[in-house]
C-alpha positions in Angstrom: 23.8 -80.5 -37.3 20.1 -81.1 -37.6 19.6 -81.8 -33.7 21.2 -78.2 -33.3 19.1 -76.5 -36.0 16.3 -78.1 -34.1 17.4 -77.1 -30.3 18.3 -73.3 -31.3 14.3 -73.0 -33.0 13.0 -74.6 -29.5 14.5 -72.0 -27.8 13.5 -69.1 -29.8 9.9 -70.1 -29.8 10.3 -71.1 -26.1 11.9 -67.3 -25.5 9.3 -66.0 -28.1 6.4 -67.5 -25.7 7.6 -66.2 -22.6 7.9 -62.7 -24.1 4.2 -62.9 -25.8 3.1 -63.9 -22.3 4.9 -61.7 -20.3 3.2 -58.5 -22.9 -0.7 -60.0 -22.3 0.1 -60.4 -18.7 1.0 -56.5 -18.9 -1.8 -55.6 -20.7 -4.1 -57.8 -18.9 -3.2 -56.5 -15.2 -4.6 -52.8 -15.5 -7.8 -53.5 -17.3 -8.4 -56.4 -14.7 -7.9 -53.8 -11.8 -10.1 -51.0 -13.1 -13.0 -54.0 -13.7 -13.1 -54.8 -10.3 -16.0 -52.2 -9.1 -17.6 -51.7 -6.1 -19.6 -49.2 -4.2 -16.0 -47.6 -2.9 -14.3 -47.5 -6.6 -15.3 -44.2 -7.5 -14.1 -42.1 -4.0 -11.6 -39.8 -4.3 -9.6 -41.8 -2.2 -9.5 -44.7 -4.3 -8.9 -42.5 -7.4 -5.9 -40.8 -5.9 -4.5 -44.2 -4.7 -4.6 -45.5 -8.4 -3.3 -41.7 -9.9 -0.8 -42.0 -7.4 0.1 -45.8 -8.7 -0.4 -45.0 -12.4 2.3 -41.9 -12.3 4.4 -44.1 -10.1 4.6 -46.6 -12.9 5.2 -43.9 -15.8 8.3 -42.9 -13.7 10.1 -45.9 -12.9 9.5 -48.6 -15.7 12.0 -49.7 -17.7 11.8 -48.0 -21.4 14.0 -51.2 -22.9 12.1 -53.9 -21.5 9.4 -53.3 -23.7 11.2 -53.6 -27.2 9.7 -50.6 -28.7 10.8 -48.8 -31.8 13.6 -46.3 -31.8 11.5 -43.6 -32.5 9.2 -44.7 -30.2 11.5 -45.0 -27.7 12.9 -41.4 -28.1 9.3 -40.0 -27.4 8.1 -42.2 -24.4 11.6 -41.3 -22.9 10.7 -38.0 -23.7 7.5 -38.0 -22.1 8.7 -39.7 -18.8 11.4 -36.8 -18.3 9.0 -33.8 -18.5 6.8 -36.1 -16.2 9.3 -36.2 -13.5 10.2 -32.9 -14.2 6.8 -31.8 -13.7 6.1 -33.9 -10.5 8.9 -32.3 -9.3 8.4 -28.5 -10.3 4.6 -28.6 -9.4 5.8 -28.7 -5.3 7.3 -25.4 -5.9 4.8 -23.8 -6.8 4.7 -23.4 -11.1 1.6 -23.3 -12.3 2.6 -24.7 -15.7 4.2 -28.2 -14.0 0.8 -28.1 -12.1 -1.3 -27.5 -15.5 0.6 -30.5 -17.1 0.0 -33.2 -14.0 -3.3 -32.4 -13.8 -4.1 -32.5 -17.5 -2.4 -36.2 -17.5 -4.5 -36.6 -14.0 -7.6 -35.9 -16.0 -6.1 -38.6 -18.9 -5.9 -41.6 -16.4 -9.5 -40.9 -14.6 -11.2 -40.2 -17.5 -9.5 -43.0 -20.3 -7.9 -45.6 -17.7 -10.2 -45.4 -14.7 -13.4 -45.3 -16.3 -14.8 -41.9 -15.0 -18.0 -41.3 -16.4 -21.1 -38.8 -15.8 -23.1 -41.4 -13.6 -20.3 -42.1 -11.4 -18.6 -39.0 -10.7 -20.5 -37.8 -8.1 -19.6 -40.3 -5.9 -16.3 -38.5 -5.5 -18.6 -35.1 -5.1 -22.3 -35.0 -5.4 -22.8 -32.5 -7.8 -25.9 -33.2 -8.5 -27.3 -33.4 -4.5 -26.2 -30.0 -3.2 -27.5 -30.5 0.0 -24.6 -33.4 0.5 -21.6 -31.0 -0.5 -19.6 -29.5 1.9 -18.2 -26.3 2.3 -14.8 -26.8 0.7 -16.4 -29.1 -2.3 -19.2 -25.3 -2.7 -16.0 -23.5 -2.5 -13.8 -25.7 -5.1 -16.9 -25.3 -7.6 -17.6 -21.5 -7.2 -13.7 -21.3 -7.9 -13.2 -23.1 -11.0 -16.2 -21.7 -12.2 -15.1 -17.9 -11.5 -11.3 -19.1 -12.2 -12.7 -20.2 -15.9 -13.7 -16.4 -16.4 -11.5 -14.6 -14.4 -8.3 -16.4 -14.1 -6.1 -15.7 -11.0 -8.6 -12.9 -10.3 -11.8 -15.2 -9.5 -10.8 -14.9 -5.5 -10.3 -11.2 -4.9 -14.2 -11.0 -7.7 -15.9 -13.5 -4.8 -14.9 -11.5 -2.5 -15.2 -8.3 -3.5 -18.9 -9.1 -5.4 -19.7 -10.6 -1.7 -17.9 -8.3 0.6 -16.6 -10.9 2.2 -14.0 -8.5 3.3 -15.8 -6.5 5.6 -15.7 -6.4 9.7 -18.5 -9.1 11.0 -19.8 -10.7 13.9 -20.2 -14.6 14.3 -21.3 -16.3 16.7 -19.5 -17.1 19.8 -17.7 -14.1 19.6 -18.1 -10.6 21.4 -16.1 -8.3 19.0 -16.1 -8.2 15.3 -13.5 -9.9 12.9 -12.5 -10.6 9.5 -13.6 -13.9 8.4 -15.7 -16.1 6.1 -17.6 -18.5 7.2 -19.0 -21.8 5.7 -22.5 -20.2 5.8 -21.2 -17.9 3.0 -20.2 -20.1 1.1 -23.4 -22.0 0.7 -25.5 -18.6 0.0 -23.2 -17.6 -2.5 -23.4 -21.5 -3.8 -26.3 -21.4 -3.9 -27.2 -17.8 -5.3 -24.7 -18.7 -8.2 -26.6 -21.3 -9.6 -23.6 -23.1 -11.7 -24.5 -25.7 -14.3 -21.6 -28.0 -14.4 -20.7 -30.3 -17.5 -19.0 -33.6 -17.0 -15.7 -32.2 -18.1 -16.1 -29.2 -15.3 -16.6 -31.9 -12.7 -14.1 -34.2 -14.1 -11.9 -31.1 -13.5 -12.8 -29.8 -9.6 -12.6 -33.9 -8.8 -8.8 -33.2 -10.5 -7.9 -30.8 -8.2 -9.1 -32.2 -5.3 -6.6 -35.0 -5.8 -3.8 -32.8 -7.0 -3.7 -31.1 -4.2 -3.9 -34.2 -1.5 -1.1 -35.9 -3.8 1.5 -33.3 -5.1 -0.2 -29.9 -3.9 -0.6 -27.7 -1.1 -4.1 -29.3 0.3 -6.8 -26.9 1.1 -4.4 -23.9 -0.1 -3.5 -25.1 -3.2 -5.8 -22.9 -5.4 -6.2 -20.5 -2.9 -1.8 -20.1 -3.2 -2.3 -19.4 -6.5 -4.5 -16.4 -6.9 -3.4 -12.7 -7.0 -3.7 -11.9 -3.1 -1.2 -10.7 -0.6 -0.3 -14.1 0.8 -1.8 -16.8 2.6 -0.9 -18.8 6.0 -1.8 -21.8 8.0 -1.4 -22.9 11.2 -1.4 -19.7 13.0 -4.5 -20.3 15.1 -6.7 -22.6 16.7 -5.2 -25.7 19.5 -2.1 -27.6 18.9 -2.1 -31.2 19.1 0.3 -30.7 22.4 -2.5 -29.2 24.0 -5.2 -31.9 23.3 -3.5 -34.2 25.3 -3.0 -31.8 28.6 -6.7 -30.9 27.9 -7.5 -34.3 27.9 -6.3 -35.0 31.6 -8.0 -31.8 32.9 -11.3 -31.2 31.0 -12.8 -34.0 29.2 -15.9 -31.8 27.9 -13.7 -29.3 26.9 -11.7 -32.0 24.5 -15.1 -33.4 23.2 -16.3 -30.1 21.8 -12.7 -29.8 20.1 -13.4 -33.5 18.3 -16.9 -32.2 17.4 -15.3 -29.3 15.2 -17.0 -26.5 17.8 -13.2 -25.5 18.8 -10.7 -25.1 16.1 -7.4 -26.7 15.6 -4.5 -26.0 14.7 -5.0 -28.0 11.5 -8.1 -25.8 10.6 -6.2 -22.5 10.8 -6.3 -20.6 7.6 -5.9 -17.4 6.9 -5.6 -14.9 3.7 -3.6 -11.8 3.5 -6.0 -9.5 1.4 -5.6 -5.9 0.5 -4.2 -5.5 4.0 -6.8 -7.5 5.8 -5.7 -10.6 7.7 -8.8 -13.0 6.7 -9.8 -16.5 8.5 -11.4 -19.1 6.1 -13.5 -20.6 8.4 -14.6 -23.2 6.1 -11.5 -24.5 5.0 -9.1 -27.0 6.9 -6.2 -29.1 6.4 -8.0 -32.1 8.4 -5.0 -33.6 10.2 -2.1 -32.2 11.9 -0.3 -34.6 9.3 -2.0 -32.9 6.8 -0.9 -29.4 7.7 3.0 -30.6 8.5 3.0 -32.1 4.7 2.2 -29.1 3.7 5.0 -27.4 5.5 7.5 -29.9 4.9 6.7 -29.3 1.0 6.2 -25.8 0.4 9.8 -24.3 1.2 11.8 -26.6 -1.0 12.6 -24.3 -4.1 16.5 -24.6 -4.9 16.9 -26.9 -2.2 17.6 -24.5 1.3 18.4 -27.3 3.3 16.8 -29.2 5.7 13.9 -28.0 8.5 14.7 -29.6 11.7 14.1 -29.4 15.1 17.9 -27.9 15.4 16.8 -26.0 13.1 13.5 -24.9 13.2 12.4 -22.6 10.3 12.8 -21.9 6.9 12.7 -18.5 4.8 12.8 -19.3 1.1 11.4 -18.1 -2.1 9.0 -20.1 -4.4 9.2 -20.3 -8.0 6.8 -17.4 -8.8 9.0 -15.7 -6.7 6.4 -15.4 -3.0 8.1 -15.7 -0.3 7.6 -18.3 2.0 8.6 -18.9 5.9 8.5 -22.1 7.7 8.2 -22.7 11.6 7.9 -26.2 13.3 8.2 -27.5 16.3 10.0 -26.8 19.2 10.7 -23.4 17.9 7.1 -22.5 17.3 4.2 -24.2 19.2 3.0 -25.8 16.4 3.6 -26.4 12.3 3.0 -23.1 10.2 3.8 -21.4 7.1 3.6 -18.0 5.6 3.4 -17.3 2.0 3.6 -13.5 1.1 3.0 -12.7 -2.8 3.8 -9.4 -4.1 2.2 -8.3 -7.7 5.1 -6.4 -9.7 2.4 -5.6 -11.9 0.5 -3.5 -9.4 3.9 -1.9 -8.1 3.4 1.3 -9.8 2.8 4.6 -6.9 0.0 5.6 -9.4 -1.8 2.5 -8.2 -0.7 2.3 -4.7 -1.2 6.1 -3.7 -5.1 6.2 -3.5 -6.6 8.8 -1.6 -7.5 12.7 -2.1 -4.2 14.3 -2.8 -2.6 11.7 -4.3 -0.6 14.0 -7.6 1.2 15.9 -5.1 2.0 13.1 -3.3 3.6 11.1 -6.1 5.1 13.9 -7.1 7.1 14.5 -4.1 7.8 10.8 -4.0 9.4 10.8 -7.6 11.8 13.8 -6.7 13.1 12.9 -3.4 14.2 9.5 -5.6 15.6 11.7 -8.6 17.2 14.0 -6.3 19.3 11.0 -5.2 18.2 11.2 -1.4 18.4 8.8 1.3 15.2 7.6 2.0 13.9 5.2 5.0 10.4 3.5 4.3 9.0 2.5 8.1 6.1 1.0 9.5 4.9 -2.4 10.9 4.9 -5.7 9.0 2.3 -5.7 5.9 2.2 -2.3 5.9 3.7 -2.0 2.4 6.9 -0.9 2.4 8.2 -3.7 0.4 5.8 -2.9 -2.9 6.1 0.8 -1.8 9.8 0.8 -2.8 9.1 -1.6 -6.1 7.0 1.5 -6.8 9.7 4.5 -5.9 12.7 2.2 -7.9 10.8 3.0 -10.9 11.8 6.3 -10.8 15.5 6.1 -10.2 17.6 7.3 -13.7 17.9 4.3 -16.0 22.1 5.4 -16.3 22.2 4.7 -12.3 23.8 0.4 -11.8 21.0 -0.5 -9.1 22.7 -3.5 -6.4 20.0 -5.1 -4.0 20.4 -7.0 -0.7 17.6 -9.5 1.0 16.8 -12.1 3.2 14.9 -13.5 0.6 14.5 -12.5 -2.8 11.3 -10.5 -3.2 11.7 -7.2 -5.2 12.3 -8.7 -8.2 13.5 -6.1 -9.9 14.7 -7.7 -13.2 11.4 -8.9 -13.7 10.0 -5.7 -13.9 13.0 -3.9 -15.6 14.9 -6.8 -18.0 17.2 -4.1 -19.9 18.4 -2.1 -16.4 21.5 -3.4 -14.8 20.3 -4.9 -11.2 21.7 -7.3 -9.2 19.9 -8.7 -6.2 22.2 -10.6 -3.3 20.7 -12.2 -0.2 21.5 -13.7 3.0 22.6 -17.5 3.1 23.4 -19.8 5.8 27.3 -19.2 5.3 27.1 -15.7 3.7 25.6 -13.1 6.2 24.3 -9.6 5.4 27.4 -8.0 6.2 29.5 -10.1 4.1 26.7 -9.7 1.4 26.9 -5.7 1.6 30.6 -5.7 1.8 30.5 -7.4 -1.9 28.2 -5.0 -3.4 31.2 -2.0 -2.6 32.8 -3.8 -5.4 30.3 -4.7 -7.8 30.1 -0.7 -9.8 26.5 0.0 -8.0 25.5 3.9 -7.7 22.3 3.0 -5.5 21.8 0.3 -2.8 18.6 -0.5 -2.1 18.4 -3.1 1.4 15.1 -5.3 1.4 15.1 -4.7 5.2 17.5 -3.1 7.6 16.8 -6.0 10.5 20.2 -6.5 12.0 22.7 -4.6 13.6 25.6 -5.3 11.3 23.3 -4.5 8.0 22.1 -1.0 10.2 25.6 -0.4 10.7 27.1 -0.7 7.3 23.7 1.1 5.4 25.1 4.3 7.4 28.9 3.7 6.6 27.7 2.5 2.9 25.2 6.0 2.7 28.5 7.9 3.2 30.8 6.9 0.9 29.8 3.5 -1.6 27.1 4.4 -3.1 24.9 7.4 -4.9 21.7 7.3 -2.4 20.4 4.4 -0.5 16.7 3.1 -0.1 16.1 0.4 2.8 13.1 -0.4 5.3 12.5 -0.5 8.4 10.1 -1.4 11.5 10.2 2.0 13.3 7.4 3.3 14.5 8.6 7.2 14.5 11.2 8.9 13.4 13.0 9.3 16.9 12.8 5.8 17.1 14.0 5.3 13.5 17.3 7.5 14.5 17.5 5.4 18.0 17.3 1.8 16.3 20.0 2.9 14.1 22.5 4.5 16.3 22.7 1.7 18.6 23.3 -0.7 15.9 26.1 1.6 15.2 26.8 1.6 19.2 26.9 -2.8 19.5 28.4 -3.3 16.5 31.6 -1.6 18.1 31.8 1.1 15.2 31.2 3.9 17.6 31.9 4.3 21.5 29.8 7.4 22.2 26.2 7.8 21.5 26.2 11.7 20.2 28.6 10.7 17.8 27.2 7.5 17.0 23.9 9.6 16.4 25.4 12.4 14.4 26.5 10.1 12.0 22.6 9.0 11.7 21.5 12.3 11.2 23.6 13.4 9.2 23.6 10.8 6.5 19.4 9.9 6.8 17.1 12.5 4.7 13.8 11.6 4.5 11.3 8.7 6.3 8.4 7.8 4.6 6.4 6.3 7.3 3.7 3.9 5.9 0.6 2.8 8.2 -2.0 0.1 7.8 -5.4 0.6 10.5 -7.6 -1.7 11.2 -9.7 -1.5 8.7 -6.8 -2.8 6.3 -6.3 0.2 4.8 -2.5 1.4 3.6 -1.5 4.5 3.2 1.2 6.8 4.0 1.0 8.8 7.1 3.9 10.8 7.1 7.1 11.9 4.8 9.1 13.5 7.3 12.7 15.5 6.6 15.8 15.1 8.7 17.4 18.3 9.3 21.3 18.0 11.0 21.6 20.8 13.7 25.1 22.7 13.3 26.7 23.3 16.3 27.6 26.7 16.8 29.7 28.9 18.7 28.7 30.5 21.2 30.8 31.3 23.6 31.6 34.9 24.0 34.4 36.7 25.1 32.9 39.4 27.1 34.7 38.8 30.5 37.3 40.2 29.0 35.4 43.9 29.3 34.6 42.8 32.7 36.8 45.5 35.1 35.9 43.6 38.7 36.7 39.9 39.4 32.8 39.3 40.0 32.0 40.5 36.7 35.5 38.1 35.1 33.5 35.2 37.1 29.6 35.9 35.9 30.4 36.0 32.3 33.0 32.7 32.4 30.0 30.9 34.5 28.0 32.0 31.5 30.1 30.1 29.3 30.6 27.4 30.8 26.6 26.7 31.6 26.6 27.2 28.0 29.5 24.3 27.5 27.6 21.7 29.9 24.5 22.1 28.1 25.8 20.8 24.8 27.6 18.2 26.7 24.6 16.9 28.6 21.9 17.5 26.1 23.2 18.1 22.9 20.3 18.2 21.0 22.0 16.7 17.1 18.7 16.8 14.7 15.4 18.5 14.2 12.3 16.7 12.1 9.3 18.0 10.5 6.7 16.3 8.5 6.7 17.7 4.5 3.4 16.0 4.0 1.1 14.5 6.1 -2.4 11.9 5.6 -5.2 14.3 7.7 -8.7 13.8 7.7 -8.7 11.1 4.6 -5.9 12.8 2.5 -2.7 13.9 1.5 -1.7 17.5 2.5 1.7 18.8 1.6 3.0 20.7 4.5 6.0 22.0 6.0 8.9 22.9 3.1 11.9 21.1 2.2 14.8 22.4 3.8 16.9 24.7 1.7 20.3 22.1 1.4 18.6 19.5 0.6 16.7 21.5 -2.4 20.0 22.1 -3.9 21.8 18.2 -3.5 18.1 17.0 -5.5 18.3 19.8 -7.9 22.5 18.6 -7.9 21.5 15.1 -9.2 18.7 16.1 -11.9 18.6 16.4 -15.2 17.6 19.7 -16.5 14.2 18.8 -17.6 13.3 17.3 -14.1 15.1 20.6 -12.7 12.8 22.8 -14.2 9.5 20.6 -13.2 10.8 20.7 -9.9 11.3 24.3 -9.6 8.2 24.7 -10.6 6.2 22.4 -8.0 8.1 23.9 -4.9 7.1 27.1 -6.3 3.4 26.3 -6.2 3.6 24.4 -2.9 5.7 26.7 -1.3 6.3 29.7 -2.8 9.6 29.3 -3.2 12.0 30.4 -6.8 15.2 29.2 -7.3 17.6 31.6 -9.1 20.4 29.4 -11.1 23.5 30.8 -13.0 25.0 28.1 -14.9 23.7 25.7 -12.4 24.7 27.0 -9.6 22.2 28.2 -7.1 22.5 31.8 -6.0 19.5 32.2 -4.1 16.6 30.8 -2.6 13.7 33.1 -1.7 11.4 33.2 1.4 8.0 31.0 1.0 4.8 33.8 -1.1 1.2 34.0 1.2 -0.2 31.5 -1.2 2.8 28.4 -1.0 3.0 29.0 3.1 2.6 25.4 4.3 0.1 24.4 6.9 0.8 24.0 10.2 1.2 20.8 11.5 -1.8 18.4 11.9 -4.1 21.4 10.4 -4.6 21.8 6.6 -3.9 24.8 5.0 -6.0 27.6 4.1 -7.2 27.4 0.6 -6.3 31.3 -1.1 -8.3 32.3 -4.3 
């Protein structure tokens, strides 16, 4: 009995010794491994090696092994979930996962890692500017103008710079947007920042965020309120070093020496309509650049970018919208991020130039008036926040239905109480299908993110007719011909129609109004044109005077007359006319010719009264126009007064006192 007493205590001390030492072994091996300094322990590679080890071993270790408390337990399990789920959420692009990894990034450098004022700046020499490079000049100036700016610190450098505007560097022969490490370091050093430990603690943070769970060179840059950012798009692809290499070696040393970009040192901003190269920024490696690609589409998991299938269009968590191109279908890896500010999607703010009221105001009834509107114009134009803008105005009582490639209207963020619902393309539900659900989802207005395909052009015109209230899509058009073209042969290959003149009547006669939006080179937006479909009827006019006819020859003149008439509209049946209601001319917005008498009455038809009588008014001043109403119906519409006579097109009109 004693023996046993005697054997169970050996064992629990023996078990109780191996657990004290197994604890002082634990708590022994990270102090040991932070003493160990050298010359090398303070880069920010060997910083993000040990961040990179130190989360690692947050997220995996074994809670229970430990033998903490049960309350303890709760909050270190705790902790390690909103860890992963951070980790995990900061690749998608949410700022707050990225505040919360960087804030613990800052915890390990600063209380594990030993991070101090003296050795900090051999991560970045803050306190030698004439050893910082471009991109560590460019971190600094943006924390320091993000610290009193926020998501605004980009567009205030640029704009308190004019970085913006058309230059010449050197090497080149005509003048582009772009800004250039030179820049940088005048700015740097104009600013004059004073940096406390904790400010440098924080730009060293970033810089291995974005190398571990970020975006690289982008990642800040991603974040601010521009219109999107790319990479990749320019500069040699590593597939064209090595067929350089064979054919001219002094070519291929000028590309190692930096002097000819690669693709890896291609990026570009999209800012207030002006495509803008960052000279001074790069990725570094091609690996680089294709982590960043592999990473930045992953949001709700849209499968897998392979060579099979080689690009991606996705949404992020803020809602940009992101596309993804890799090799073999693109020459090289590249992304596209495009960010649209709902808060800035008001036509107040986007309509800038002289002649801007009238111009909203015409925008705001041919929406009320429940007319079918096509916004055109090349990519970047605007036409996307250009109809967040319009949807504002659309009756609150009206069930709104959306379809996208990608979600980017976000309506619901803008209008939480109206009843939207946005659908979008997936790899095993197409547009079609997606359009053919929203018949039975109670919508009175369909709005299409972008009329790209032939089955969506063909159903938008079947859809205008008979689903819905008024629709509102885009398109890439270039004129209003063109736009009435594009659609009728959509209508033509998609089998709904056999013969064009049909097939175009149905066009006409469903489309109302273009609003044709331009961006020139200078990166200006602006619309150039609102332009009114007007149907022709088809009239008869045949006549039946052979029958007067007394000789044969006279029987044969007058049927010959008729049928010349006949073969005409047979061989060119002209089905529409178009003219331009207001136009952009010399710098600003002049309303010109009227809006045609039908399609007064159908806006004045979907009004309320008080929007009625505001709208009677403003065609009365603009064109000189009164509509007489009994009991809402419209008897009469008068002919245009001397003073509300529009211009004549592409010349403003003559001011009366």
């Amino acid at each position: 009995m004693l023996t046993n007493i005697i054997l169970t205590v050996a064992v629990l001390v023996m078990a109780l010794c191996l657990v004290i030492r197994k604890i002082r072994k634990r708590q022994t091996e990270k102090p040991d491994e932070v003493l160990e300094v050298d010359d090398k322990t303070y880069t920010l590679e060997k910083m993000t090696a040990f961040v990179k080890r130190r989360l690692d071993e947050i997220t995996k270790i074994n809670l229970y092994d430990i033998g903490l408390s049960e309350e303890e337990l709760k909050r270190r399990k705790k902790k390690k979930y909103e860890l992963k789920k951070a980790l995990k959420g900061c690749t998608y692009g949410d700022v707050n996962d990225k505040k919360y990894v960087k804030e613990l990034i800052f915890d390990i450098l600063s209380k594990e890692y030993g991070v101090d004022e003296t050795n900090i700046s051999k991560a970045i020499p803050f306190d030698v500017p004439s050893l910082l490079t471009d991109q560590d000049k460019f971190d600094i100036l943006l924390y320091a103008y993000k610290k009193e700016f926020g998501y605004e610190a980009l567009t205030q450098i640029i704009k308190k710079y004019n970085l913006a505007n058309l230059k010449y560097i050197s090497g080149e022969t005509k003048p582009c947007y772009v800004i250039t490490g030179e820049e940088i370091s005048d700015i740097y050093e104009k600013e004059q920042l004073t940096l406390d430990f904790s400010d440098k603690l924080n730009v060293v943070v970033q810089r291995i965020y974005q190398h571990y769970k970020g975006y690289s060179s982008i990642d800040e840059v991603r974040d601010m309120n521009i219109d999107g950012v790319s990479g990749g798009v320019s500069g040699l692809p590593e597939s064209f070093l090595s067929q350089v290499a064979q054919t001219d070696g002094d070519y291929l040393d000028q590309v190692l020496e930096n002097k000819v970009p690669r693709a890896c040192d291609s990026i570009w901003i999209f800012f207030q309509g002006k495509s803008i190269r960052l000279a001074f920024l790069s990725f570094g490696t091609e690996s680089e650049l294709k982590r960043v690609c592999q990473n930045i589409y992953k949001y709700n998991n849209p499968g897998q970018l392979s060579d099979t299938n080689g690009y991606k269009i996705n949404e992020m968590k803020d809602g940009s919208r992101v596309v993804v191109v890799r090799p073999s279908f693109s020459e090289t890896w590249a992304f596209f991020v495009r960010k649209f500010d709902v808060k800035r999607a008001t036509l107040e703010q986007l309509i800038l130039f002289p002649g801007k009221e009238d111009t909203i105001e015409l925008l705001k009834y041919l929406v009320k008036g429940a007319r079918i509107i096509a916004l055109t114009g090349e990519q970047g134009c605007g036409k996307t926040t250009m109809l967040m803008g319009m949807i504002e105005n659309i009756y609150e009582t009206m069930n709104i239905r959306v379809q996208e490639t990608a979600f980017e209207l976000h309506l619901r963020k803008i209008y939480p109480t109206r009843n939207i619902l946005t659908f979008r393309e997936t790899d095993t539900i197409s547009g079609q299908e997606g359009l053919d659900v929203q018949k039975k989802t109670d919508g009175s207005v369909n709005i299409i993110g972008e009329v790209a395909t032939d089955p969506v052009a063909s159903w938008m015109i079947q859809a205008a007719q008979v689903a819905s209230k008024f629709t509102l899509f885009t398109h890439h058009a270039k004129t209003f011909p063109n736009l009435v073209t594009a659609l009728r042969n959509s209508m033509l290959r998609t089998g709904v129609f056999k013969d064009e003149k049909t097939a175009e009547e149905q066009v006409v006669q469903v489309l109302n109004f273009d609003i044709h939006l331009v961006k020139d080179f200078r990166g200006r937006r602006y619309i150039e044109r609102i332009t009114e479909c007007i149907p022709i009827e088809n009239k008869n006019e045949y006549t039946f005077e052979h029958r007067n006819e007394k000789t044969i020859e006279g029987k044969f003149d007058k049927f010959f007359d008729n049928a010349t008439r006949y073969f005409s509209k047979v061989t060119d049946k002209q089905m529409y006319d178009y003219v331009n209601i207001l136009e952009y001319i010399d710098g600003e917005y002049v309303i010109t010719n009227k809006i045609s008498d039908e399609n007064i009455r159908g806006m004045r038809n979907n009004m309320d009264e008080t929007d009625i009588e505001a709208f009677d008014k403003f065609i009365e001043r603009k064109w000189g126009i009164r509509v007489v109403s009994d009991n809402g119906r419209i008897e009469k519409i008068g002919e245009p007064s001397q003073e509300g006579v529009a211009a004549k097109r592409g010349r403003k009109p003559k001011l009366t006192k």
